[in-house]
C-alpha positions as CSV (number, residue, x, y, z in Angstrom):
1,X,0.0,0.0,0.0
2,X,1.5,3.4,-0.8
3,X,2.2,5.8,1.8
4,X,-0.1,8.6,2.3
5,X,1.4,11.8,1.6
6,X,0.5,14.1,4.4
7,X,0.7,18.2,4.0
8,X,4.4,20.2,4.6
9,X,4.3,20.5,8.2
10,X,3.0,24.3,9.4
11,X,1.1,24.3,6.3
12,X,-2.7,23.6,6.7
13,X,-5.6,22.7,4.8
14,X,-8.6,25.0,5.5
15,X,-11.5,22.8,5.2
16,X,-15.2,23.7,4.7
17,X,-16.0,23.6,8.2
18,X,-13.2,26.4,8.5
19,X,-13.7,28.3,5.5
20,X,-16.9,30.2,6.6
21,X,-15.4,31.9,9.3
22,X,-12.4,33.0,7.7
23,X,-14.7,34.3,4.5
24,X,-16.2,36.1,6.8
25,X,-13.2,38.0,8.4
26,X,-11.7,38.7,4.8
27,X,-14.9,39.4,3.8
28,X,-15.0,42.5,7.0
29,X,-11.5,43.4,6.0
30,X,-12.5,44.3,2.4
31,X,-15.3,45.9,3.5
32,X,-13.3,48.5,6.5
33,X,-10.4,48.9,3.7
34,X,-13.1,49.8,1.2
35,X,-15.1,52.0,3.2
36,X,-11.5,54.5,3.2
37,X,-10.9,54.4,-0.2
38,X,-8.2,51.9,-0.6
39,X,-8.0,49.7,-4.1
40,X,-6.9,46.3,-4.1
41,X,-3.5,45.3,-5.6
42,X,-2.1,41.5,-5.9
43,X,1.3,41.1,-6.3
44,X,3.3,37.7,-7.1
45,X,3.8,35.1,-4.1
46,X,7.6,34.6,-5.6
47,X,10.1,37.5,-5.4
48,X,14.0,37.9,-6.2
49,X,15.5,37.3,-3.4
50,X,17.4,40.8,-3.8
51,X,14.3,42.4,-3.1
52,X,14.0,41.1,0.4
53,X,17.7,41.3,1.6
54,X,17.8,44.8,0.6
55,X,14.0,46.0,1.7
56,X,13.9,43.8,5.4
57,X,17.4,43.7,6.0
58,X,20.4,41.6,5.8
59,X,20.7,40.8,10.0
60,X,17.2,40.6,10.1
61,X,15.7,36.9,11.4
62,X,13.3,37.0,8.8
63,X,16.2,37.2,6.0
64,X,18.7,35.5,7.7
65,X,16.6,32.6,9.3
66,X,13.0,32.2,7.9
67,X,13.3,32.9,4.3
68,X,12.0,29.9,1.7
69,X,14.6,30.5,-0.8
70,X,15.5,28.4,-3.7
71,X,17.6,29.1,-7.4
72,X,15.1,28.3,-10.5
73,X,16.5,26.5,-13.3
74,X,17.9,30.1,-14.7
75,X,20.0,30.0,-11.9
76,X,18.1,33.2,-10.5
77,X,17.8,33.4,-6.7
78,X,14.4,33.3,-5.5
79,X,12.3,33.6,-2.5
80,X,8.7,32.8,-1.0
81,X,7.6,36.3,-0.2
82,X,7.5,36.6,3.5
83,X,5.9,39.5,3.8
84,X,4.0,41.9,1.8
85,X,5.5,45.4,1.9
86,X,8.7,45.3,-0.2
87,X,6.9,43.2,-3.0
88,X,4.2,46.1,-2.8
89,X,6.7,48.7,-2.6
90,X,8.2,46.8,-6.1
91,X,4.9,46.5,-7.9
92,X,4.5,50.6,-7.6
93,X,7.8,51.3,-8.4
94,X,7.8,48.8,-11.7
95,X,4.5,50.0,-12.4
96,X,5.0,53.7,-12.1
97,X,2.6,54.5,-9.7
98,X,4.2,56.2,-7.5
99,X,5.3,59.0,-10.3
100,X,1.5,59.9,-10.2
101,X,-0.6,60.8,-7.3
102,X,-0.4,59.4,-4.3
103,X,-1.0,55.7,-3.6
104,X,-3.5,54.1,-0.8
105,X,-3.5,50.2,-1.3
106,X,-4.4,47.1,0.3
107,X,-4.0,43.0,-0.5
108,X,-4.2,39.4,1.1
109,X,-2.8,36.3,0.5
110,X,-0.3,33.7,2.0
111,X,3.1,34.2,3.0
112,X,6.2,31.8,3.7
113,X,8.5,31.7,6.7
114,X,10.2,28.8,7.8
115,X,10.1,28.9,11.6
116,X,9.1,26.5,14.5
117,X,4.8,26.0,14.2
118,X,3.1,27.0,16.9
119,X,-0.5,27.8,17.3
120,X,-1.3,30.8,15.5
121,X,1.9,31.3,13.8
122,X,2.7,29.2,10.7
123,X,5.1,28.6,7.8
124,X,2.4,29.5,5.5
125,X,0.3,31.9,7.0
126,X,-1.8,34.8,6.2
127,X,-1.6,38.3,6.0
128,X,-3.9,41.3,5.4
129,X,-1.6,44.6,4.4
130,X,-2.4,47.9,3.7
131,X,0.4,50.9,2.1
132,X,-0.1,54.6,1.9
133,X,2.4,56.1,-0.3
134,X,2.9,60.1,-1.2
135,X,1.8,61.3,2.1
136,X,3.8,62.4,5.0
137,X,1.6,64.1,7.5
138,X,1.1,62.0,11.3
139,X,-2.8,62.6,9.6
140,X,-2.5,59.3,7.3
141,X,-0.7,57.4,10.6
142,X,-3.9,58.2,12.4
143,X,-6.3,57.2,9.7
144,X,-4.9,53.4,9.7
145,X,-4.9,53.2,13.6
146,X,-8.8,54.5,13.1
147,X,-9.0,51.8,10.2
148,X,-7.9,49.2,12.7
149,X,-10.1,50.4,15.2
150,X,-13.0,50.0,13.2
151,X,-11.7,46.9,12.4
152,X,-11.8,45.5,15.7
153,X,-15.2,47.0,16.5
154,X,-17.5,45.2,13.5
155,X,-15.1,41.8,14.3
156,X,-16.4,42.3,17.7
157,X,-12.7,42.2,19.3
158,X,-12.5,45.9,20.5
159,X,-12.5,45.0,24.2
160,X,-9.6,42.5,23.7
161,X,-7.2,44.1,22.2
162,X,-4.8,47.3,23.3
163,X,-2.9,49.5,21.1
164,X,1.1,50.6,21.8
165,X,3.3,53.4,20.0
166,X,6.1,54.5,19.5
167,X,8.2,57.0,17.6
168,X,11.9,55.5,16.4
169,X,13.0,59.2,14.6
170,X,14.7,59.8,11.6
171,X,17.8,57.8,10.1
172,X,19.6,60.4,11.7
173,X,18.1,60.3,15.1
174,X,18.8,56.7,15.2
175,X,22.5,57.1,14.4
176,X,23.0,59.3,17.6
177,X,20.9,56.9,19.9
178,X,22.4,53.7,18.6
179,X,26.2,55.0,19.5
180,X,24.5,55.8,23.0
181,X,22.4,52.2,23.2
182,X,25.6,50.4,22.2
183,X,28.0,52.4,25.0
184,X,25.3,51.2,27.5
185,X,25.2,47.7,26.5
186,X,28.8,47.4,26.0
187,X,28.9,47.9,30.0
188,X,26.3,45.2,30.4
189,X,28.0,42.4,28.3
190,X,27.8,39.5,30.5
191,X,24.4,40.2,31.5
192,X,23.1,40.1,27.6
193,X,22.7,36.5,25.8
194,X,24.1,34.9,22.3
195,X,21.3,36.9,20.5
196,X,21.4,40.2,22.1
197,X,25.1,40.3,21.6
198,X,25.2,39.8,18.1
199,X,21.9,42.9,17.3
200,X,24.4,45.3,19.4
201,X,26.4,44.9,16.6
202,X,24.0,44.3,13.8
203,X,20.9,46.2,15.0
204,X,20.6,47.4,18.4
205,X,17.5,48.6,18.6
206,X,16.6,45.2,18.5
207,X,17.8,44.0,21.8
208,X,15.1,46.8,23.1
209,X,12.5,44.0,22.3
210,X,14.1,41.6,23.6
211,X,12.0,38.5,25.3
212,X,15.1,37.9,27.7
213,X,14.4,39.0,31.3
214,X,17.4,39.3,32.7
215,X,18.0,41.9,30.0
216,X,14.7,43.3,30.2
217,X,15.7,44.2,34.0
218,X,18.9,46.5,32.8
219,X,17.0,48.4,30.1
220,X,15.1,49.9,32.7
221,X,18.3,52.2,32.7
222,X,19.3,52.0,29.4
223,X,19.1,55.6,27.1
224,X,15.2,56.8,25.9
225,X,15.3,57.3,22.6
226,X,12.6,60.1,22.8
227,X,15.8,61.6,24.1
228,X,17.4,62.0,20.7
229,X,14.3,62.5,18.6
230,X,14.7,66.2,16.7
231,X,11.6,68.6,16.1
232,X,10.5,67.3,12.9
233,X,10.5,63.7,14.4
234,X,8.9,64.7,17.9
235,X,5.9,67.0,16.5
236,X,5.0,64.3,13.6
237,X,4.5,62.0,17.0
238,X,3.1,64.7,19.0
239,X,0.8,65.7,16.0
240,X,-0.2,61.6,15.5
241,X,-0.8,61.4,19.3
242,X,-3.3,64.5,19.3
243,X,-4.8,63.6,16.6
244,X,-5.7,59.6,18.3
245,X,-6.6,61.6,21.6
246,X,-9.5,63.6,19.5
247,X,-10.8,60.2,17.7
248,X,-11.1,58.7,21.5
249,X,-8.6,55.9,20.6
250,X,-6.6,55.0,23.6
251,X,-2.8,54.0,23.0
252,X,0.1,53.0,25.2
253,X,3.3,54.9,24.3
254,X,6.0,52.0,24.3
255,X,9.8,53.4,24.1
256,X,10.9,49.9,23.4
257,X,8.4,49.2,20.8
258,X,10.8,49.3,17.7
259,X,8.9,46.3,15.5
260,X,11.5,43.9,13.9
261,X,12.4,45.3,10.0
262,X,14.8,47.5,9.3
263,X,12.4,49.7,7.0
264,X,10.5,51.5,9.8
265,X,11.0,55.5,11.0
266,X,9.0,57.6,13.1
267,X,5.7,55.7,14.0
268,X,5.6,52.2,14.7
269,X,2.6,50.8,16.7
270,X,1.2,47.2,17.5
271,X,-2.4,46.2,18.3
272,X,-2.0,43.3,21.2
273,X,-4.1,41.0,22.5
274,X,-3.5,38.4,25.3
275,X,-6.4,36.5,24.9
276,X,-4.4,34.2,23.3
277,X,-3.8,32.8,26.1
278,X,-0.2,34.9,26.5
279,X,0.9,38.2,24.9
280,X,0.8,38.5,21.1
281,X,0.5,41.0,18.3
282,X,-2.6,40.9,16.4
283,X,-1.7,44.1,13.7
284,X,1.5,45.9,13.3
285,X,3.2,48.6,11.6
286,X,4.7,52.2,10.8
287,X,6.0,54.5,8.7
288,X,8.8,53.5,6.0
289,X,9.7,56.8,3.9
290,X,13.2,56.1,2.9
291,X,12.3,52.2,1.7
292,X,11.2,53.6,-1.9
293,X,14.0,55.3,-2.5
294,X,15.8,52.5,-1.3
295,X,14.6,50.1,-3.9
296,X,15.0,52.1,-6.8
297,X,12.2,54.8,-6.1
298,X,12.1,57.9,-5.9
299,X,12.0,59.5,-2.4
300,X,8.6,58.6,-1.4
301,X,6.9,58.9,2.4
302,X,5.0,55.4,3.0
303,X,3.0,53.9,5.8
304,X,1.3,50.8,6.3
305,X,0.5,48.1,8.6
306,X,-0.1,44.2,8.3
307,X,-2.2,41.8,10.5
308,X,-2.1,38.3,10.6
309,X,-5.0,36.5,9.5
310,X,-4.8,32.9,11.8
311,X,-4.1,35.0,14.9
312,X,-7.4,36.5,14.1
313,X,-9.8,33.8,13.6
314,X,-8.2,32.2,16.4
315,X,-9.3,35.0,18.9
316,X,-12.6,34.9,17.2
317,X,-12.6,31.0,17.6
318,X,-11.3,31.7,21.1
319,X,-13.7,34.4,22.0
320,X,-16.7,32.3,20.4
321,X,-17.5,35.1,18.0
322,X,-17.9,32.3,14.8
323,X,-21.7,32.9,14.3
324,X,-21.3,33.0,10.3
325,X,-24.0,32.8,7.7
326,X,-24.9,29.0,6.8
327,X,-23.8,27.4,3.6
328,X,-27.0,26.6,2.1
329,X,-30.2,28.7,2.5
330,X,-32.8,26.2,0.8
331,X,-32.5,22.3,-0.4
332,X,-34.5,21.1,-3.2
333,X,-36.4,17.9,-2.8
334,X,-38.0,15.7,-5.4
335,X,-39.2,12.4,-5.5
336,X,-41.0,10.6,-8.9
337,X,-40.4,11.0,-12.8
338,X,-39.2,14.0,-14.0
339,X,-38.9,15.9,-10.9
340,X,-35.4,16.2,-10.6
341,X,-34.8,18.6,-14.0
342,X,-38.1,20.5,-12.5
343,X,-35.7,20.9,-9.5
344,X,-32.7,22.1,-11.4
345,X,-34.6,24.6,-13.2
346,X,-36.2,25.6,-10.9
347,X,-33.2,26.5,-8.6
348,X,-31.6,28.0,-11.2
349,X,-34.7,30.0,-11.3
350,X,-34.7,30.9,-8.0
351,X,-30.2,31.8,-7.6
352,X,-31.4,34.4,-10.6
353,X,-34.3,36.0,-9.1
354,X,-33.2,36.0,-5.1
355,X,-29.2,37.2,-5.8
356,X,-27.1,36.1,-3.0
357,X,-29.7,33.0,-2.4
358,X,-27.5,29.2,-1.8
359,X,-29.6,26.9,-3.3
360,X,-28.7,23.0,-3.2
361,X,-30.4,20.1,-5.3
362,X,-30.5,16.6,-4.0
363,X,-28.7,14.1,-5.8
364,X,-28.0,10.7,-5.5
365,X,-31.7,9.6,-4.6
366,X,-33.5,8.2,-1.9
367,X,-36.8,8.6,-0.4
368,X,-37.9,11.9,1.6
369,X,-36.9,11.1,4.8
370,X,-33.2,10.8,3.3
371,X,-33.5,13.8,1.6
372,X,-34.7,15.7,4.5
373,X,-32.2,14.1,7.0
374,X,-29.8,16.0,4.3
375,X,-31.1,18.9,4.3
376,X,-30.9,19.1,7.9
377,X,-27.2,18.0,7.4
378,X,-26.4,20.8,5.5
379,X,-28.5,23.4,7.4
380,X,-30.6,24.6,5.3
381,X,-33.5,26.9,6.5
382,X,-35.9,25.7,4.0
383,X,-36.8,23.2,1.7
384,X,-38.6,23.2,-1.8
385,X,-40.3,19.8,-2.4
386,X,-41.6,18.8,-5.8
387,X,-43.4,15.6,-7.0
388,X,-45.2,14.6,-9.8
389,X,-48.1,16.5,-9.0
390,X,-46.4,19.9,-8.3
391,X,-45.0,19.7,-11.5
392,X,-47.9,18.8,-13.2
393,X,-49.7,22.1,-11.8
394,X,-46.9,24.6,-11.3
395,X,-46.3,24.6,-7.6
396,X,-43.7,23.7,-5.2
397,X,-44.1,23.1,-1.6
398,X,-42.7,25.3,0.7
399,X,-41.3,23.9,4.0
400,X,-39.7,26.2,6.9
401,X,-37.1,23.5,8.5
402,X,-36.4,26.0,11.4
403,X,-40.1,26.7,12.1
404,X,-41.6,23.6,11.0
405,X,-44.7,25.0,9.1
406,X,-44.9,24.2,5.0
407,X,-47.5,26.1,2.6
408,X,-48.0,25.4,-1.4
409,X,-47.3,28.5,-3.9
410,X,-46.8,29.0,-7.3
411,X,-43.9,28.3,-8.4
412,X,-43.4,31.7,-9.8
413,X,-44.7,33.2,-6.5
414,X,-41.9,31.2,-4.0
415,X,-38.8,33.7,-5.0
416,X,-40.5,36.3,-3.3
417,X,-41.6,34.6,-0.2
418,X,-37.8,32.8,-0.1
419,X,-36.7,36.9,-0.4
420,X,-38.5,37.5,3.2
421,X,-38.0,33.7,4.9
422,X,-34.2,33.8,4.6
C-alpha cells in the first residue's frame, strides 16, 4: 500500500467547516479597507531574493533565518515572499505609480517563513496589508490606527485588544541613539545573551524588544530614545498622538516598541491581544519613507500596517465570535419521474431572481426522509419539495425546516416569499 502523503508541516488545509469563518473576516476586511478608499493590488507570491535582503534587511531573522529561498532552473535566486511590503513597494515602483498621485493600497494572501509552528503562527500563513504612499503628514498614521479600530469594533474584538506606539525618529536620530544604546550595552555584556550580543552589533535597537528578562531588567536604565528624537521627528509624533486623543482611541506609548524590519522611521505601533492565552501581536506597523527610494524609487513617504490572519480567527474562535451565515439557504427535494430537472430549473430559477440566495439540489436519490435528513445535514433553512403532481400544476411546496410549518405557492410566486423567509 503506498504511503499517504501528508501536507508540509506548518502548512494547513482550510476545510469547509473552517472556511466560513475565515470568508467572513476577509470578507470585513474588504469591507473597513473599502469603506477608506483603498483599491486592491495582488502582487506575485515569488520574489528575487534581492528584493528582500535589501528591503527587510540583511541581519534581520526574517532574512537571515526564515526565508523559503531556492535558485530556479535560470540560476536566479528566488524567494517565497515573506511578507508583503517590499513586493508592494516593487509593484508601484515597476509599475510607475508612484510618479502619479499618491498611492492608498491594500491585499491578502499567503506568506512563507520557515520557523518553529506554533499555534497561530505558521510557515504559511496569512496576511492582510495595507500601504499609503505620497503622504507624510502623522494625519494618514492616524487614519490606519482609526481603520484598525473600526476593524476590531465590527469583528467584535475591540475590548480585547490594546494599542502601543512608538516614535523611532529619523535615520539620523537613530545614528545618535544607537552610539549611545551600544556604549550602555557594552557595559552590560555579560548580563546580555548569544542573540542580544550579536543585534548590538548588527541592530541594536533590537535588543530593546528583547524576550530575555534578565536583559529586560537592565534596560530599565538603558538611554530613551525620545531623548534623541529632533523637532521634525517629535511633533510628527506629538501631531499623530493629538490627533488619536481627538478620535477617543486610547494607545500605550511603548519606548521599546521598535517592531523587527529595518524599514520602519518615526511611527511604529502594534495592536495586542492576550487573549491568546499569552501576549501576542494581532496588527503591526509604521512608517517607512526612505524604503522607496531605497529600492529604486524615488523618495517617497510610505506607511502601512499588516495583520495576521490565523491569529485573528483564532481570537474569534477563542472568544466564540464564529456565528457566520450557513452554507446553504434552501434544499430542493424531489421524488418521482421527471422531478429532478423540474428541481434544477427551478433552482436555477430561483439563484437568478433572489441574488445572493444558496440553493442546493438533492442528488444521489432516496426517499424523503433521506432527503430531508440532508437537508438538515447541511443546514438549510428551507426546503422546496416537488413531485409529480407539483409539477404537473406549477407549484412547489414550501417547508420552513427552522419553524416547521410548510404552505404550497406558485412556483413563480416562491422567489419572493424565499426573499422574506431567509
Amino acid at each position: 500500500m503506498a504511503k499517504t502523503i501528508q501536507a508540509i508541516r506548518g502548512m494547513n488545509d482550510c476545510l469547509p467547516t473552517q472556511s466560513p469563518l475565515w470568508q467572513k473576516l476577509e470578507g470585513t476586511v474588504k469591507h473597513v479597507v473599502s469603506a477608506y478608499g483603498y483599491n486592491e493590488v495582488r502582487m506575485p507570491i515569488v520574489e528575487e531574493t534581492n528584493l528582500f535582503s535589501r528591503a527587510v534587511g540583511e541581519e534581520t531573522d526574517v532574512v537571515s533565518k526564515e526565508m523559503y529561498t531556492f535558485d530556479d532552473r535560470n540560476g536566479d535566486s528566488l524567494t517565497l515572499r515573506p511578507e508583503g511590503t517590499a513586493g508592494c513597494v516593487r509593484a508601484c515602483i515597476q509599475n510607475s505609480l508612484i510618479n502619479r498621485d499618491e498611492q492608498r493600497l491594500w491585499y491578502m494572501g499567503p506568506m512563507f517563513r520557515h520557523e518553529r509552528p506554533q499555534k497561530g503562527r505558521y510557515r504559511q500563513f496569512h496576511q492582510c496589508g495595507v500601504e499609503v504612499f505620497g503622504l507624510n503628514g502623522p494625519d494618514v498614521d492616524a487614519e490606519l490606527i482609526m481603520m484598525t479600530a473600526r476593524l476590531w469594533r465590527e469583528l467584535g474584538i475591540n475590548e480585547h485588544v490594546r494599542l502601543e506606539l512608538n516614535s523611532i525618529g529619523s535615520q539620523e536620530d537613530r545614528a545618535e541613539y544607537r552610539t549611545a544604546l551600544v556604549a550602555f550595552l557594552e557595559q552590560h555584556i555579560d548580563v546580555l545573551d548569544e542573540d542580544c550580543k550579536r543585534r548590538m552589533h548588527t541592530n541594536p535597537l533590537r535588543v530593546l524588544d528583547t524576550k530575555n528578562p534578565d536583559v529586560q531588567a537592565i534596560l530599565g536604565d538603558a538611554p530613551r530614545l525620545s531623548e534623541y528624537l529632533g523637532e521634525e521627528s517629535t511633533q510628527h509624533f506629538a501631531g499623530l498622538c493629538e490627533l488619536l486623543d481627538a478620535a477617543g482611541i486610547e494607545y500605550k506609548v511603548n519606548e521599546r516598541l521598535v517592531r523587527g524590519l529595518d524599514y520602519y522611521n518615526r511611527t511604529v505601533f502594534e495592536w495586542i491581544t492576550e487573549s491568546l492565552g499569552s501576549q501576542g501581536t494581532v496588527c503591526g506597523g509604521g512608517r517607512y519613507d526612505g524604503l522607496v527610494e531605497q529600492l529604486g524609487g524615488k523618495p517617497t513617504p510610505a506607511v502601512g500596517f499588516a495583520m495576521g490572519l490565523e491569529r485573528l480567527v483564532l481570537m474569534l474562535e477563542t472568544l466564540e465570535l464564529t456565528e457566520v451565515r450557513r452554507s446553504v439557504d434552501v434544499y430542493v427535494v424531489t421524488a418521482g419521474e421527471g422531478t429532478m430537472m423540474a428541481g434544477m430549473k427551478l433552482a436555477e430559477q430561483l439563484r437568478e431572481q433572489v441574488p445572493g440566495l444558496r440553493v442546493m439540489s438533492h442528488f444521489g436519490g432516496g426517499n424523503f426522509k433521506k432527503q430531508f435528513k440532508r437537508a438538515d445535514k447541511v443546514g438549510a433553512a428551507a426546503a422546496l419539495v416537488l413531485g409529480e403532481n407539483e409539477v404537473a400544476d406549477g407549484t412547489v411546496v414550501l417547508k420552513d425546516l427552522l419553524g416547521g410549518t410548510q404552505e404550497t405557492y406558485a412556483q413563480s410566486d416562491v422567489a419572493a416569499k424565499l426573499a422574506e423567509l431567509i
